[in-house]
N, C-alpha and C positions, 0 to 999 in steps of 0.2 A: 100839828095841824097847820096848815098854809093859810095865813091870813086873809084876810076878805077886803083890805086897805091898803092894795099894793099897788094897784096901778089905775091912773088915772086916762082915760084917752085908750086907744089900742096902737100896736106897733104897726099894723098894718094897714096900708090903704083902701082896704075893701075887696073882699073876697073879686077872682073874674066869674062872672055871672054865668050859669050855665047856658050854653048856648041849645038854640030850642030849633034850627034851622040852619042848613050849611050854608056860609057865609062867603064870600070871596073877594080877596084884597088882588087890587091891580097888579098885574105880574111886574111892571114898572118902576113899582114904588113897594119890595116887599117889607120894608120898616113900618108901615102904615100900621095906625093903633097899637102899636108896639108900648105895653105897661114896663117902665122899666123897674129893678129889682133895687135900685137904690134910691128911691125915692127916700127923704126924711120922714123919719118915723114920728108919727104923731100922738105917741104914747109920752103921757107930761107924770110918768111916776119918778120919781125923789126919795131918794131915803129918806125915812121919817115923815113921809106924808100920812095923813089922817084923813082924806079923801074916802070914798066906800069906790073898790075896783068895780070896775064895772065890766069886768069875767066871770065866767061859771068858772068856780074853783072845784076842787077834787081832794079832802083830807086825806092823809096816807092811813090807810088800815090794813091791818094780818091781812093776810092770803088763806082764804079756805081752804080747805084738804082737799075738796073736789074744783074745778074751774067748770063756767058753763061753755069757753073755747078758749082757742089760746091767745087770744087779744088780752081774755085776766091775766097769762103768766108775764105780761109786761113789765118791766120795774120789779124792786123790791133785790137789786142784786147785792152781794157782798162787799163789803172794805175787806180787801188782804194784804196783811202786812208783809212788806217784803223786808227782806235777810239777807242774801247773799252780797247782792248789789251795793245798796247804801252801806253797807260794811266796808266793803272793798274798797269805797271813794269817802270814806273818813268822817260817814256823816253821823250826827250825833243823836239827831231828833229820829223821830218813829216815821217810815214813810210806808202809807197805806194806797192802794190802788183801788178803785172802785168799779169792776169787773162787768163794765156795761156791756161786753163781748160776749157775758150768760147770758142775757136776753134771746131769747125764742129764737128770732131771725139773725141774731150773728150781732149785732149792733145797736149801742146808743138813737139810733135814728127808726129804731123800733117804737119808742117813746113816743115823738111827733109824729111818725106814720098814724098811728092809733089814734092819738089826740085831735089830730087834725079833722081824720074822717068822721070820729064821734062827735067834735064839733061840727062840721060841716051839716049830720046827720040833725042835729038839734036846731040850728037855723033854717032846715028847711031843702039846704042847696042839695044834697045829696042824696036821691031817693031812689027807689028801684028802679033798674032799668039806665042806672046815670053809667058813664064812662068816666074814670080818674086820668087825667094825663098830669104827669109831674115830669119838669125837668131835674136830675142829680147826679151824682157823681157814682151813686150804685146803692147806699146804705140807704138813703129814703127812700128810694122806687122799691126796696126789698121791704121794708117795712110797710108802705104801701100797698104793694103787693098782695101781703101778705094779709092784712086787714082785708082788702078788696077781696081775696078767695074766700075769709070768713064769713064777710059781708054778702057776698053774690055781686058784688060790681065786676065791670071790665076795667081794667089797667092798661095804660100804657106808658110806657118810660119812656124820653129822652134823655138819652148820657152821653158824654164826649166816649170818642175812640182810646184815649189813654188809660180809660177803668178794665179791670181786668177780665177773661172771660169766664171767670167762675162767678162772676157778678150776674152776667147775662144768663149763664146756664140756671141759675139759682131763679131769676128774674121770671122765665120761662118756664121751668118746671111747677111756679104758681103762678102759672096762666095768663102773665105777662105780656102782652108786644113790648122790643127793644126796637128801639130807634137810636143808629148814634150818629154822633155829628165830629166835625173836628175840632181834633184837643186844641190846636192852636187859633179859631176862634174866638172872638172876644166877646164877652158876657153882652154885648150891643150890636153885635153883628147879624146878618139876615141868615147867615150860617150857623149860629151858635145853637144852643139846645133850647135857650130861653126863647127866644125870636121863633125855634121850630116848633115849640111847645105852643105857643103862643096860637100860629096860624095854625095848626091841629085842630087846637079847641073851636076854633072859629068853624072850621068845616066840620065837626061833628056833633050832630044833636045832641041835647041832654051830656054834652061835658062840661067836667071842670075844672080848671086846674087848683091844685090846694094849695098851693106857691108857697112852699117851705122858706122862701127869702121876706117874706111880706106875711106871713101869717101868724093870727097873736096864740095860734095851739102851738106853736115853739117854742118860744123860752116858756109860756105856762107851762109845759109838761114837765119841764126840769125846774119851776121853778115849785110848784107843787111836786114833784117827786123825785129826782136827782138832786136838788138842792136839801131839800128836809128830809130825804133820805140819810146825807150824809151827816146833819147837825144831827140827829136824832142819832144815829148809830153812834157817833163818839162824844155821846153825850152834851152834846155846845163847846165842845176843844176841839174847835178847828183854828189852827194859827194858821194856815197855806194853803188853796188849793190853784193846781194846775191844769188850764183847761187850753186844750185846742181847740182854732179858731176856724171853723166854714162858715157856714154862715152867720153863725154868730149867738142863733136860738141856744143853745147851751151853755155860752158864756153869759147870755142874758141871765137868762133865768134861772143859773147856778148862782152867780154872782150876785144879783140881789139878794136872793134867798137869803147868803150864805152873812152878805153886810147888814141885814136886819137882825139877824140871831148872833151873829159874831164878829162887831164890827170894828175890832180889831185884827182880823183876817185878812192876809194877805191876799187877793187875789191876781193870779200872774197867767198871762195868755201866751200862747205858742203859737210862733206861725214861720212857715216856709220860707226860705229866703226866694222869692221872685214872686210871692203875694204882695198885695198894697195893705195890709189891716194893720198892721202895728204902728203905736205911733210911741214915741213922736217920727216924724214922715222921714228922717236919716234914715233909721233901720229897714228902710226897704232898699234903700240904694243897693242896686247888684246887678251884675251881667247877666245873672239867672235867667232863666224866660223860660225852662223845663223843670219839674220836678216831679221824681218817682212816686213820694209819698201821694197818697187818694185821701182825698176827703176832706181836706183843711186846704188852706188859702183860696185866696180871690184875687180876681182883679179888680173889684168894685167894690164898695161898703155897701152890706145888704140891709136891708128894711130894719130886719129884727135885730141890729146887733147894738148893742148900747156900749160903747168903750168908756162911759165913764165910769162903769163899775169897776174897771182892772185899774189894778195898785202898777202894775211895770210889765210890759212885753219882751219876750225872749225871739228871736231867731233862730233857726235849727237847719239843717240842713241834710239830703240824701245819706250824705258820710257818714253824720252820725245816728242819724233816727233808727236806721235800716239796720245796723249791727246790733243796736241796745233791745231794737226790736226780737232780734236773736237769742240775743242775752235772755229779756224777758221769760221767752220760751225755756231756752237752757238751764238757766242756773233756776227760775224760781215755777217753772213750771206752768206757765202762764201764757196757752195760746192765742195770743193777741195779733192786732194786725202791724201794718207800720207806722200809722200816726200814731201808735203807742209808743214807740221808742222816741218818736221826739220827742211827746208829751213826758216821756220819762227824762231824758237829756239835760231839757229846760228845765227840771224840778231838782236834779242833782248840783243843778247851779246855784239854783237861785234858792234851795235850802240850805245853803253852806252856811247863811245867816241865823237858821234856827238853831237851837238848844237843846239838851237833851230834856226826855218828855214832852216836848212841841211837837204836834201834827200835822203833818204835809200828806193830804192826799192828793193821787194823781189819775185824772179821765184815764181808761183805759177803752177806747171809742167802739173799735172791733173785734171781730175772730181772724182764725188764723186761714178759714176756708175760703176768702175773697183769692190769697196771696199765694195758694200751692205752687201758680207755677212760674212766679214773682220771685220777691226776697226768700222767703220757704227755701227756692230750688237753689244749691251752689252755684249749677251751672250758671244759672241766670247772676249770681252776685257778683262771680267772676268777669262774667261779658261784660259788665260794668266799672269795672274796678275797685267794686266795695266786698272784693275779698279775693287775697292773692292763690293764684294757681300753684298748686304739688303737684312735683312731680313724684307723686307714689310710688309708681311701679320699676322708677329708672329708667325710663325709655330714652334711649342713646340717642332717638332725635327730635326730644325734647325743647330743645331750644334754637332749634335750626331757625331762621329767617321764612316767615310766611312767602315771602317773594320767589323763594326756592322752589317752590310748586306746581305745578301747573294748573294755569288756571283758566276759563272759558275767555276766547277774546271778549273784549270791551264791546257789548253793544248798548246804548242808548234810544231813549226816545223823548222827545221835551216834552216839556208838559202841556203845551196850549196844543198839541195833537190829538185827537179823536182816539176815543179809545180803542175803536175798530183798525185805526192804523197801527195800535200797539200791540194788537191780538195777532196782527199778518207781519209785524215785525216778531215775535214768538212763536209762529209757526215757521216762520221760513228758517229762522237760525235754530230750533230746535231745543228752544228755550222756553222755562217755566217760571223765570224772572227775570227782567229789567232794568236796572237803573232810569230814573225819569231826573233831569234837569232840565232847569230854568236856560233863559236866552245867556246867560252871564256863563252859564256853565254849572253853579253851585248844585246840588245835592238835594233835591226836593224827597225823596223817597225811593220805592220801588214799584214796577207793577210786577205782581206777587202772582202768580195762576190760582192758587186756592182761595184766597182775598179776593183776588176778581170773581170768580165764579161768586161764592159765594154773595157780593154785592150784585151779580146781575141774577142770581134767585132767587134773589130776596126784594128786585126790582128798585136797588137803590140808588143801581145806574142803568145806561144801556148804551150798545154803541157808537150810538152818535153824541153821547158827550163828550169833554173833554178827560182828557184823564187826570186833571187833576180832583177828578170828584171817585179816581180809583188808586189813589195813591194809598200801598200800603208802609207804614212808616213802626210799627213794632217790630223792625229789623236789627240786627246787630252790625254795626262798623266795626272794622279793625285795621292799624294802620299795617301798610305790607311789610315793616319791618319789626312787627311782633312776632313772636318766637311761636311756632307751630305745637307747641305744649296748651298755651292759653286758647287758639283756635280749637282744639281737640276737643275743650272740655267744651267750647259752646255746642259747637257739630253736634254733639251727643245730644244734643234736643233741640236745635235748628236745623234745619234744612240746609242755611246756606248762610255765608258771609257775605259782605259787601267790601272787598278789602279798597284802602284808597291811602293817599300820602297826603303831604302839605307842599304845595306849590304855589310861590309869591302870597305867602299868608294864607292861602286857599284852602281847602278841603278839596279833591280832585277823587273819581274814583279809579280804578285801576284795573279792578274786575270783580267775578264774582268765583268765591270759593265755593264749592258744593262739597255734601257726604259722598259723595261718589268720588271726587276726587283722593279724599280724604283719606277714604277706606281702602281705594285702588294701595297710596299709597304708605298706609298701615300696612296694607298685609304685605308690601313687597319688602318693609321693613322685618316682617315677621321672620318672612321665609329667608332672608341673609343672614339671622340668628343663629337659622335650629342646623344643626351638625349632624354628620353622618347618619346618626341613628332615630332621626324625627324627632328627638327633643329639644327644646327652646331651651339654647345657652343662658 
C-alpha cells in the first residue's frame, strides 16, 4: 500500500483552467500567456519526510474477474525475466522487464492518461461536455484518448510530425483529433505543440489541457502503482531499476517509491543523446539534434521531473536502442517499442556491477504497434543504416553506383515561396515531389504531392502560405554514390529517393530517384538474364 506521507507541496503549478469562452491572443505576439512546461516544481517531498501528502492516493489491490471498463485493466502488468540476452553479455544478476507495453492502450502512459482525467474528474475541472487537449509525443494522447471514449469526452492531441503514423491512426480510431506540429520546434516556440496546445485551449469552451509536464497525477500514478507494483512483486529485492526519461512523471514516481522501500536501490535513468535531462550537464554534449527513438528526451526540464532521485544517468543512442529493441522481440519474445531497447542498453551496462541474485529491472515503456512501419520494417532499418543490406537473391547489379541511373532532372523550389508557386512548379515539370531549399542552398526537405494534399484537407495549409509550413521531411537521402542494392530495398516501401552528394562540406541534392525509374530498370536487368527458352539464368 502507497503511503500517505510522501509528498509535501504538488509538482505542479496549477492545473490550466478550463476555458469557459473563445479567447484570442494578438496575432503579433503569439507567445502571449504562454504557461511554460519547466517551471520549478513546488513539490518539497524528501525522502523520509513525515509530512501527511497532500494527494488522493490509490492502494494497489487484485483485479476483479469482471472490470466495470477498461480504464480498471490499467496497471497491474508482469516482471519477466529475461534469458537469452543478459546471458549472452555475461551478466550475472537476474534481469527482469516490467512489461508496461500489456497495458490496454499499448503503453506506460496509459497510467497518467487515467490518473490524470480521474483527477481532474475529482477536482471538479472535468465534467460533461469538457474537451481534453493534451500536447505529446503519441503514448499520452492514446491513453488519453482512450479514457476520454470511456469517459464521453472530446480529445484532441497535439504531437510533433516525427511520431509515427500508427500513433495517429490509433489516435483516431478513439475519436481523436490529431494536430501535429514540427519536430524541429522548440518546446518555447509559437510553433511547438506546447504553445499550440496552449492557444487551442484558449479558443475552445469548456477545455482543458491535463499538462502531463506539470501535472501531480504523473509520477502519483507510478508512484502508487508502477513503483509498489514492482517492490511488491519481488518481494522489497530491488537492487536496480532502469527507467527512461520524458517527462520525467515515471522516473519521479517510480523512483521515490522505489528509495522509500529500497533505499539501497540503484536508480539509473536513460536518456537520448541530443536530450538536455541527464546530468551532470557533459553527458548531453553532442552534435545530435535528431533522434529516432519516440518518447524519451527533452529539450527542457519538465515540471514533474525530480532528478534527485536517480543514483547515475546513462546515454544511449539510435545505434544501439533500435537493434536491442529487435533483439527484445527476437530472442525473448517481447513486443516492445524502441525506447525499450535503450532502456535495455543502459541496464546491460550499468548492471555489470551487480551480483548474482541481485535485481535489475528494466521500464519496458511500449508495444511493438506504434513502430510497424519504423524499426519493425527492415526496409526502413536499412535506409538508415542500422542494419546492413543482403544481397539475397545475387542480383548482378547489386552494387552498381546509384549515379548509374537515371534520374529526373533537378528541380527545386525555396522555401520562402508560396505554396501555390510550388504546386505550378509540379504541374508544369510533371512532378509529384520537390526538393525545397533554403537561400544558402542547404536541404530543408520535400514538397511531397500526398503530404501536400493531405495538409490542405485537412486545412493545415492553403496556397497562399509559405511552403515551409508544407514541408514534408520523413523522406529518405541517399548519397549518389551508394550502391543501387541499398536503394532497392528502400523503393520497396518509398516512393522515392532524394539522392545528393557532399560539396564543400555541404549536403547538395542531385536529384530524385523514383519506383519507376527503378522498376523500368529492374526489369531491363531481368530480361538480359533469362536465355533462349524464357527462363531466368
Amino acid at each position: 500500500m502507497a503511503s500517505t506521507n510522501t509528498h509535501r507541496g504538488c509538482p505542479m503549478n496549477g492545473h490550466l483552467a478550463a476555458s469557459k469562452k473563445p479567447q484570442t491572443v494578438p496575432e503579433e505576439d503569439p507567445m502571449a500567456n504562454f504557461i511554460r512546461p519547466d517551471q520549478p516544481s513546488r513539490c518539497t517531498w524528501a525522502l523520509g519526510t513525515t509530512e501527511t501528502s497532500p494527494h488522493h492516493h490509490e492502494a494497489l489491490a487484485p483485479k476483479p474477474s469482471t472490470l466495470p471498463s477498461i480504464l480498471e485493466a490499467v496497471g497491474g502488468t508482469p516482471l519477466v525475466k529475461l534469458n537469452k540476452i543478459p546471458q549472452s553479455m555475461g551478466l550475472k544478476c537476474n534481469v527482469y522487464v516490467k512489461c508496461e507495453f500489456l497495458n490496454p492502450g499499448g503503453s506506460v502512459k496509459d497510467r497518467i492518461g487515467v490518473r490524470m482525467v480521474l483527477e481532474a474528474e475529482r477536482k471538479g475541472l472535468l465534467k460533461p461536455g469538457c474537451t481534453i487537449i493534451e500536447p505529446t509525443s503519441g503514448n499520452t494522447g492514446i491513453g488519453l484518448a482512450m479514457a476520454a471514449a470511456a469517459r464521453g469526452y472530446r480529445c484532441l492531441i497535439v504531437m510533433p510530425e516525427k511520431m509515427s503514423n500508427e500513433k495517429v491512426d490509433t489516435l483516431k480510431a478513439l475519436g481523436a483529433e490529431v494536430i501535429r506540429t514540427p519536430t524541429e520546434a522548440a518546446f518555447d516556440s509559437p510553433e511547438g505543440l506546447i504553445a499550440v496546445s496552449q492557444r487551442l485551449q484558449r479558443s475552445i469552451p469548456d477545455s482543458v489541457i491535463l499538462d502531463q509536464y506539470r501535472n501531480a497525477g504523473n509520477p502519483l500514478a507510478h508512484y502508487d502503482g508502477t513503483g509498489a507494483e514492482i517492490v511488491e512483486q519481488l518481494g522489497g529485492q530491488v537492487d536496480m531499476v532502469v527507467i527512461g526519461t520524458g517527462t520525467g512523471g515515471t522516473m519521479t514516481g517510480i523512483g521515490r517509491r522505489i528509495k522509500e522501500s529500497c533505499p539501497a536501490c540503484q536508480v539509473i535513468a536513460a536518456d537520448p543523446e541530443g536530450s538536455i535531462l541527464a546530468e551532470p550537464e557533459e553527458l548531453n554534449r553532442t552534435e545530435v539534434s535528431f533522434y529516432e527513438v519516440e518518447g524519451v528526451g527533452y529539450d527542457f526540464l519538465p515540471t514533474v521531473l525530480d532528478r534527485s532521485v536517480v543514483d547515475r544517468w546513462y546515454k544511449f543512442n539510435d545505434r544501439v536502442a533500435l537493434p536491442l529493441a529487435r533483439r527484445l522481440i527476437r530472442d525473448e519474445g517481447l513486443l516492445c517499442g524502441g525506447s525499450s531497447g535503450g532502456n535495455l542498453y543502459v541496464a546491460l551496462e550499468a548492471a555489470k556491477t551487480l551480483k548474482e541474485g541481485q535485481n535489475c529491472v528494466v521500464i519496458l515503456p511500449d508495444n511493438i504497434r506504434n513502430y510497424l512501419t519504423k524499426f519493425v520494417s527492415d526496409n526502413w532499418m536499412e535506409a538508415r543504416y542500422f542494419k546492413e543490406s543482403e544481397n539475397c537473391h545475387d542480383q548482378k547489379w547489386w552494387n552498381a553506383k546509384v549515379n548509374t541511373l537515371p534520374m529526373e532532372t533537378l528541380i527545386t523550389v525555396r522555401d520562402d515561396v508560396q505554396i501555390s508557386d510550388a504546386i505550378e512548379t509540379m504541374k508544369q515539370n510533371n512532378r509529384t515531389q520537390v526538393p525545397v531549399l533554403d537561400a544558402d542552398g542547404t536541404i530543408k526537405g520535400v514538397v511531397h504531392m500526398p503530404n501536400l494534399l493531405s495538409k490542405m484537407l485537412n486545412r493545415l495549409a492553403k496556397p497562399s502560405d509559405l511552403v515551409r509550413r508544407a514541408i514534408f521531411k520523413q523522406y529518405v537521402k541517399i548519397d549518389h554514390e551508394e550502391n543501387i542494392g541499398r536503394a532497392s530495398r528502400i523503393l520497396e516501401k518509398d516512393s522515392f529517393l532524394l539522392v545528393t552528394r557532399q560539396e564543400a562540406g555541404a549536403e547538395r541534392p542531385v536529384g530524385i530517384l523514383t519506383q519507376r525509374v527503378l522498376f523500368d530498370f529492374v526489369a531491363e536487368q531481368a530480361a538480359t538474364v533469362t536465355n533462349g527458352n524464357g527462363n531466368a539464368e
